[in-house]
C-alpha positions in Angstrom: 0.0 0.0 0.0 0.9 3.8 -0.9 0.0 7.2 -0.3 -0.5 9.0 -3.1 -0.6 13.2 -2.9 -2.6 14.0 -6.0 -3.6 17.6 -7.2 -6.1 18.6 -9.1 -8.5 16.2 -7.5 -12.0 17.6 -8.0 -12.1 16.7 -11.9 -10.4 14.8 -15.0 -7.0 12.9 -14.8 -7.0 14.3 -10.8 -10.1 12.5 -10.0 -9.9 9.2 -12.3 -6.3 8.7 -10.8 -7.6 9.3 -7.2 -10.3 6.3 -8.2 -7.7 4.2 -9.4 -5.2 4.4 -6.6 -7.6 3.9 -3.6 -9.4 0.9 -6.1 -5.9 -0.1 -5.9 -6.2 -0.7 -2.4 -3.5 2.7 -1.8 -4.3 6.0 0.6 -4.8 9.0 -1.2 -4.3 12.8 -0.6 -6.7 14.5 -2.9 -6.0 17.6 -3.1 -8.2 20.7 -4.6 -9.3 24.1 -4.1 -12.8 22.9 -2.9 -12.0 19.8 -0.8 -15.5 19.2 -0.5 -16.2 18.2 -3.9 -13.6 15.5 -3.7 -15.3 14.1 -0.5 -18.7 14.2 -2.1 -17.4 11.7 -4.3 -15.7 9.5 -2.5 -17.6 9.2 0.4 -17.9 5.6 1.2 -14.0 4.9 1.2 -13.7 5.7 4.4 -10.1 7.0 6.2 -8.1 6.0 2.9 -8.8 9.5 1.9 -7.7 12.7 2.7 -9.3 15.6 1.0 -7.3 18.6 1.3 -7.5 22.2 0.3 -4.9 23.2 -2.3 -4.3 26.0 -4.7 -0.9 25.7 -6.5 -0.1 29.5 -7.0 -0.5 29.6 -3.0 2.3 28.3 -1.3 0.8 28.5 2.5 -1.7 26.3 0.9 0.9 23.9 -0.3 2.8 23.5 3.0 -0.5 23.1 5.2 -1.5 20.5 2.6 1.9 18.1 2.8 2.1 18.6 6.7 -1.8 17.3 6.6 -0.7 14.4 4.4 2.5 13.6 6.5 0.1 14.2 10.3 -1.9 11.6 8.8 -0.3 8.2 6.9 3.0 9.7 7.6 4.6 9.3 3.9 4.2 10.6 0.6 5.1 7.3 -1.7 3.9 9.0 -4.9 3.5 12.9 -5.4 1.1 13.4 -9.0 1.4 16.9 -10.0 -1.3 17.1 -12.3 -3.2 20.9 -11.7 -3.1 22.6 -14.6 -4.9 25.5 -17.0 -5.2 25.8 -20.8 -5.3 28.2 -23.7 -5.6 28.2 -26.9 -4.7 31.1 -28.9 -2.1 32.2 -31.3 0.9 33.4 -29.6 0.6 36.9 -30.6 -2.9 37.2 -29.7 -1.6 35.4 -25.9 -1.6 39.2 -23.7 0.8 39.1 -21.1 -1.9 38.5 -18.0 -3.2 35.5 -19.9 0.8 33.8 -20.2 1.6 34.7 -17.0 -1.6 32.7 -15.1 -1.1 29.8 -17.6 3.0 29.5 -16.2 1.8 30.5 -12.3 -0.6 27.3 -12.5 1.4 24.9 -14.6 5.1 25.6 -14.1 5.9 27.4 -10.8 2.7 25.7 -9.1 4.1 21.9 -10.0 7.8 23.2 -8.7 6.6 24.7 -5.5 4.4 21.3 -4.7 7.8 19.6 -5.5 9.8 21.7 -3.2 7.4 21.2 -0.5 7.0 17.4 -0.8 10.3 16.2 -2.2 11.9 16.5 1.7 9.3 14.1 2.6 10.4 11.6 0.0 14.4 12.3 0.4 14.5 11.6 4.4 12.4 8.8 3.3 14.9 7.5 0.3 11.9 6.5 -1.5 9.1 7.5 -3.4 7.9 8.5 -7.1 7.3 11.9 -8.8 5.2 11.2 -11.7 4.4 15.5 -13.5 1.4 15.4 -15.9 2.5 16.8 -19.1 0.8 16.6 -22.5 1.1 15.3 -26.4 2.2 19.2 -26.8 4.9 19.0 -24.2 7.1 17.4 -27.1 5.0 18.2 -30.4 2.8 20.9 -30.5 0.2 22.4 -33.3 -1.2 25.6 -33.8 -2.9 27.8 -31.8 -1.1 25.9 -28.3 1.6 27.5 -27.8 2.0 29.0 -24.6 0.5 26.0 -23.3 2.5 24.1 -24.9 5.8 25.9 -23.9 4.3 25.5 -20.2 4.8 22.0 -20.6 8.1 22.1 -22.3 9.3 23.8 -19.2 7.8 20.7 -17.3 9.3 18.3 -19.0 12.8 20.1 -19.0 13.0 20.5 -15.1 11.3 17.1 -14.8 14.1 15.1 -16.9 16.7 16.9 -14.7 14.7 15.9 -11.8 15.1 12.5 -13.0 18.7 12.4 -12.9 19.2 14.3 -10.2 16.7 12.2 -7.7 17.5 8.8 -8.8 20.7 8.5 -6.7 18.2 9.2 -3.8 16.1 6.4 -4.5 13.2 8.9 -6.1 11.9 7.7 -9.3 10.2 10.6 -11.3 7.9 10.1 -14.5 6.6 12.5 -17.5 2.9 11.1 -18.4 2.0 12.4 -22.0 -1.5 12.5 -22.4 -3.3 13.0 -25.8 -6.8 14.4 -26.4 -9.0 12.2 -23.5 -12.4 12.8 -22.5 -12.2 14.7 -20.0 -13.8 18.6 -19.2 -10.3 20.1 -20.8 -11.9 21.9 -23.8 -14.9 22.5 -21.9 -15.1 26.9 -22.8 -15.3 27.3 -19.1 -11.7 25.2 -18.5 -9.9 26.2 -21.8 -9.1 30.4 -21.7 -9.0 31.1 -25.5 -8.0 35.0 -24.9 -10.3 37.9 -26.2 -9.2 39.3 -28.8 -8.5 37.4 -32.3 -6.4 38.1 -35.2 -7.7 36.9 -38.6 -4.3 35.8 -40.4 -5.0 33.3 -38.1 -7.9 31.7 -39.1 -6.5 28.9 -41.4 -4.5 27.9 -38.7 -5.5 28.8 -35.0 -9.3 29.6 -36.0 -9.2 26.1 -37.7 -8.0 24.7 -34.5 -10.9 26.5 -32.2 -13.4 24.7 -34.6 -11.7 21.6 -33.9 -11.0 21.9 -30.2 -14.9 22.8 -30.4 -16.1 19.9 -32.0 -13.7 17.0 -30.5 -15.1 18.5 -26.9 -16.6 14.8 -25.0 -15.5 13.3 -27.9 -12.1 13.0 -27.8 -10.3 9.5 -28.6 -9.0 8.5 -25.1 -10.1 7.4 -21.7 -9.3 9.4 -18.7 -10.4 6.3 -16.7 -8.1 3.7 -18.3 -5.1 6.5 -18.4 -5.4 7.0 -14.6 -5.5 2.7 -14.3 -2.2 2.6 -16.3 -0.5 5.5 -14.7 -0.8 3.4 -11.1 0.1 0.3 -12.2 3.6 2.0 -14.0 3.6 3.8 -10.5 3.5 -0.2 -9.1 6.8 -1.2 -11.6 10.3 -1.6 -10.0 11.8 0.1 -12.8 9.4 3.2 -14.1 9.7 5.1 -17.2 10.9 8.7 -17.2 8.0 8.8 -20.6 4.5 7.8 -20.5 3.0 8.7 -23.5 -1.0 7.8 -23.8 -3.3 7.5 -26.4 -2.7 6.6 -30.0 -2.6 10.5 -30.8 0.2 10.8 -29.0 2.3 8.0 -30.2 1.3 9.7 -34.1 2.6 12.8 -33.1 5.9 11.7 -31.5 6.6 9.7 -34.2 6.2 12.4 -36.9 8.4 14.9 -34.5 11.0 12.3 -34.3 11.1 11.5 -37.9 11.3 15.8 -38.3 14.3 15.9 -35.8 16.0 13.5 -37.3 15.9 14.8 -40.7 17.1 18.2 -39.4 19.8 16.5 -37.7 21.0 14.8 -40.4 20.7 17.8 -42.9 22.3 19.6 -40.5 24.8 17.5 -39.0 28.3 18.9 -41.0 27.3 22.5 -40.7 27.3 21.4 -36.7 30.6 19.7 -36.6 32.1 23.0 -38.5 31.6 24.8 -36.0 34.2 23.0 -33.5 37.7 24.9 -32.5 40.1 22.9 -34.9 
């Protein structure tokens, strides 16, 4: 048995992940800015739960929330840092205010839950750090850019993490989601900014239409995501990469195939460049 610390409980990958861990027979912290909601849910599962209020962009909030998780099973075995905010919008129509919340929530929030909980799991010499990225953490698309470049900045500290925890015992996983059915592109969850320029319409305004229309029917399952995230979370040997969905495994592909054309094409103007 292991207690998980998930955020971003209330909803989507944070509340199918909660399921599958305590139908895994593991504690759970659920953590969210309305605790209540998580408890409303999971009421019958009795003192394997903790439902916690957290708000990633408050770090009082963060600290009260791993003392609570620490006062009660006394471990953190698995921290999921899965929070997170979207927008879709062209770069240059992204203002300032709207790039700024999107990093707050899905950079520095993820690094200050770390920072909080990773003491717990180094005194422990154990435990697992599993950072919810996306299919646009490693290939994006139009009209997902800042979001995207949120989660490039995820996956860049969390590979470093990687290295730099698993002399401690820490394993730490990226999970790559693609497009699953979840409230994501819901208007009410996905900011799209307020103002619209029209030399984008072939290409961002195309992508609105098709965030629009793929909205509850998008290709993957939350619920068998969050089932395969704990049972890698159960291997001896965990992946630093966890991409899901078929979408995902496209895009990779095609980026890899990209990069490696580049590479090549680019390879002896690279190796000019040495001192002799």
């Amino acid at each position: 048995m292991s207690v998980w610390f998930v955020t971003g409980s209330s909803r989507g990958f944070g509340l199918e992940i909660t399921r599958a861990a305590l139908a895994a027979g593991h504690q759970v912290v659920a953590t969210a800015r309305k605790p209540d909601t998580v408890r409303e849910q999971f009421s019958d599962v009795g003192d394997k739960l903790l439902a916690v209020a957290l708000d990633v962009t408050d770090p009082q909030s963060i600290a009260a929330a791993v003392d609570a998780a620490v006062e009660r099973f006394g471990r953190i075995d698995v921290l999921v840092n899965n929070a997170g905010t979207g927008l879709l919008a062209a770069v240059e129509e992204s203002d300032d205010a709207a790039v700024r919340a999107a990093f707050e929530t899905n950079v520095f929030g993820p690094l200050a839950v770390q920072r909080a909980a990773l003491p717990v799991l180094r005194r422990q010499r154990s435990g697992h750090v599993i950072n919810i990225s996306s299919i646009v953490g490693f290939a994006t698309a139009p009209g997902w850019g800042i979001y995207a470049s949120t989660k490039f900045a995820v996956e860049g500290f969390t590979e470093t993490l990687h290295t730099e925890l698993a002399p401690l015992g820490i394993h730490v996983t990226l999970v790559e989601p693609g497009f699953f059915r979840t409230d994501f592109l819901d208007p009410a969850n996905l900011h799209t900014g307020p103002d619209t320029i029209d030399d984008y319409a072939p290409t961002v305004g195309a992508m609105r239409t098709a965030a629009a229309s793929l909205h509850h029917a998008q290709p993957g399952d939350p619920a068998k995501a969050a089932r395969a995230i704990v049972e890698m979370a159960g291997t001896a040997e965990p992946p630093l990469r966890l991409p899901l969905g078929a979408d995902t495994l496209q895009a990779f592909d095609a980026k890899l195939d990209t990069f490696r054309k580049d590479m090549d094409a680019a390879r002896h103007i690279a190796l000019s460049t040495d001192h002799e």
